[in-house]
C-alpha positions in Angstrom: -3.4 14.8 -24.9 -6.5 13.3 -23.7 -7.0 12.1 -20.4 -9.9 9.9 -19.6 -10.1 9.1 -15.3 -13.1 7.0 -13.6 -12.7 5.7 -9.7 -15.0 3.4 -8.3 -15.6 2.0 -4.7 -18.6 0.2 -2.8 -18.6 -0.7 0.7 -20.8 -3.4 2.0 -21.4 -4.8 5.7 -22.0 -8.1 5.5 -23.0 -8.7 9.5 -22.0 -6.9 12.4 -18.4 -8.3 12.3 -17.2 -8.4 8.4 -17.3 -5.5 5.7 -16.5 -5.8 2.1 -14.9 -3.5 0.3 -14.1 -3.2 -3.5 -12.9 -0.3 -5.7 -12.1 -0.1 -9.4 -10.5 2.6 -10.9 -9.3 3.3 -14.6 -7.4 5.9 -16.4 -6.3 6.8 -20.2 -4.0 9.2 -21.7 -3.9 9.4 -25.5 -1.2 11.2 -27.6 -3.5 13.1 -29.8 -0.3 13.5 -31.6 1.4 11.0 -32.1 -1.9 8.7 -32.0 -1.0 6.8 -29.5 -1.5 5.1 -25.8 0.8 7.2 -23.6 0.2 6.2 -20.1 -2.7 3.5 -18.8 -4.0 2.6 -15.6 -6.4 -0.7 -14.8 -6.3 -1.3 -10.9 -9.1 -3.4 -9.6 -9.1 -4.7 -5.6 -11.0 -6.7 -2.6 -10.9 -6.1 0.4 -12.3 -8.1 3.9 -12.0 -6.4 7.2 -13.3 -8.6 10.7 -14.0 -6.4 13.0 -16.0 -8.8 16.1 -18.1 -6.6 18.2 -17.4 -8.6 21.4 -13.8 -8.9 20.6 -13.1 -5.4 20.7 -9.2 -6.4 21.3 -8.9 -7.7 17.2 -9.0 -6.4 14.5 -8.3 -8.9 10.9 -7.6 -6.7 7.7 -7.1 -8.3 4.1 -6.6 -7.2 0.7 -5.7 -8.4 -2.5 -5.0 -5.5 -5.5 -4.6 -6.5 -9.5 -2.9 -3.4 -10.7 -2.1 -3.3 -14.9 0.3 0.4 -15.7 2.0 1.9 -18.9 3.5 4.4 -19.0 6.2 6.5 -21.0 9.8 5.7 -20.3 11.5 7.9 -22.9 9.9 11.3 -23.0 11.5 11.7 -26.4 10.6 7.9 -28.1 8.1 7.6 -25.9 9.1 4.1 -25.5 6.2 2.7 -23.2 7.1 0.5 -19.8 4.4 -1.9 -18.7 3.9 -2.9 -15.2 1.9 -5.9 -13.9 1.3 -6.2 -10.2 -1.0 -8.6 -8.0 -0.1 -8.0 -4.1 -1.8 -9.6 -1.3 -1.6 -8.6 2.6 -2.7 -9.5 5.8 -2.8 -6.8 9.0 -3.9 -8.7 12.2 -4.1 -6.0 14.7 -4.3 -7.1 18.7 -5.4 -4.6 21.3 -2.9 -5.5 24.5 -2.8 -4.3 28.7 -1.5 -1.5 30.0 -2.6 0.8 26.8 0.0 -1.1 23.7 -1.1 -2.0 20.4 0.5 -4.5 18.0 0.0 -4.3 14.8 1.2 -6.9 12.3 1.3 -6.6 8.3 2.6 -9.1 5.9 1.8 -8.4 2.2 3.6 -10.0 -1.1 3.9 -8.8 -4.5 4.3 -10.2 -7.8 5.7 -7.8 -10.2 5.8 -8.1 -14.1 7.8 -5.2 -16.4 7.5 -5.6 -20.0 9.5 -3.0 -22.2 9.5 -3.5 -26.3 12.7 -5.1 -27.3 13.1 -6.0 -23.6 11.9 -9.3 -22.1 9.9 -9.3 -19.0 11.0 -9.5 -15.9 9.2 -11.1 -13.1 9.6 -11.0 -9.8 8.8 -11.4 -6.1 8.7 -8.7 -3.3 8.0 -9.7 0.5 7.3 -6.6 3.2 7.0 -7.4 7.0 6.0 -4.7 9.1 6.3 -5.0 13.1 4.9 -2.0 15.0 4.2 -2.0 18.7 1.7 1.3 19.4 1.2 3.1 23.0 -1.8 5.0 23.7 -0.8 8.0 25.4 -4.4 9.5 25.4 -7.7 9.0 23.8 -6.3 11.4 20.7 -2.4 10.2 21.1 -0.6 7.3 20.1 3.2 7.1 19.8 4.5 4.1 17.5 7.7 2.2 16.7 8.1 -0.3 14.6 10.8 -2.8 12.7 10.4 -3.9 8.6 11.8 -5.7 6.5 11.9 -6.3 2.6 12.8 -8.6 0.2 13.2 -8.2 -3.6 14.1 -11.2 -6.1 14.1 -8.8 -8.5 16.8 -6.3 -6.7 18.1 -9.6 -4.9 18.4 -7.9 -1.5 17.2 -7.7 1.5 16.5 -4.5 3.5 15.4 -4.1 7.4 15.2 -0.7 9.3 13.0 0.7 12.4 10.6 3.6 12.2 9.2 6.2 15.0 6.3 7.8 14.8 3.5 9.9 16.8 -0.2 10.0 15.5 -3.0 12.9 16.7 -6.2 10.6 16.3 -9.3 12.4 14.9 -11.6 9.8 14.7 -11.6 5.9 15.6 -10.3 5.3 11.8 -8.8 8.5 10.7 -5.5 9.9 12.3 -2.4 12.2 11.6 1.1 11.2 11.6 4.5 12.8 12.3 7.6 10.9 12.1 10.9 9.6 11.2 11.4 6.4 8.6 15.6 4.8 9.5 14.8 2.3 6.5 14.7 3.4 2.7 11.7 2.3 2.0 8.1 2.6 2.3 5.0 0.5 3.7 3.5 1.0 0.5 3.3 -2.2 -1.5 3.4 -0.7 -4.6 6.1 2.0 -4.0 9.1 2.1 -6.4 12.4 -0.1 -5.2 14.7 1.8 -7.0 13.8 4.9 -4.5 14.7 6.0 -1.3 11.7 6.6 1.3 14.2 7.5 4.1 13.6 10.2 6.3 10.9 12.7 8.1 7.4 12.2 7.1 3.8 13.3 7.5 0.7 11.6 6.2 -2.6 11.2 6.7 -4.1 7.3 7.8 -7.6 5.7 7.4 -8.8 2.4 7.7 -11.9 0.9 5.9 
């Protein structure tokens, strides 16, 4: 096989309150073998965060990703899936008394799948995401929050509640520990057909 991987991102601050940021990335495996595409990845997005330095209480975060992938469903035909996604999302974030944060994210997702022999399949995904945030310290914040999704394509609707408590390291950067009560992620582009229950730790940062 061979693999061919370029990622791209610029930032730019437009005034005081807005920054731009794009990022292009692009990878290619080749079946030196077989001669053939075996797994491809075109993902290009914008994003706009509003940041108004004397409105420290809000934050406005938007972002709109194109994403084209192949890749191998049959490891022995080798009988390529190909995924077409365009998502857009919204996080207003709102600084509130007595140390609480709410934090709002909408975001919606078209997805098209095209197998050979297959017709494609197209459809919608919605993801709501309601988290009220506590500020215990300066370098702790504890979080709970309530989502929901909804898939055309699955035709169901999901909802659950999260917990979680972050160690801040810097104003954008922070560490979280937690537990997820739903089945599914906060990812827009995570897989529906698998379960995101459960403890969890990751790592968060915010352009």
């Amino acid at each position: 096989r061979l693999q061919f991987v370029t990622l791209n991102q610029m930032r730019l601050k437009i005034n005081p309150d807005w920054a731009l940021a794009t990022q292009l990335n692009y990878s290619h495996t080749f079946d030196l073998e077989l001669e053939a595409t075996e797994a491809e990845l075109i993902e290009a997005s914008v994003g706009l965060a509003y940041r108004p330095i004397h409105a420290t209480w809000f934050v406005l975060l938007t972002k709109y990703t194109k994403r084209y992938e192949q890749r191998p469903t049959d490891l022995v035909n080798a009988l390529p899936t190909r995924e077409e996604n365009d998502v857009a999302s919204v996080i207003p974030i709102f600084e509130l008394p007595y140390g609480f944060q709410l934090v709002e994210k909408l975001a919606l997702r078209r997805v098209a799948m095209r197998t050979e022999q297959l017709p494609t399949s197209v459809g919608y995904v919605m993801l709501w995401i309601n988290r009220l945030n506590y500020h215990l310290t300066s370098t702790w914040d504890i979080g709970v929050e309530y989502r929901f999704l909804r898939s055309t394509l699955a035709q169901n609707q999901q909802h659950g509640a999260l917990a979680e408590l972050n160690y801040i390291i810097k104003k954008k950067v922070r560490l979280g520990l937690g537990y997820n009560f739903s089945h599914f992620s906060d990812d827009e582009f995570a897989r529906l057909d698998e379960s995101h229950g459960g403890p969890f730790f990751r790592i968060i940062a915010n352009y």
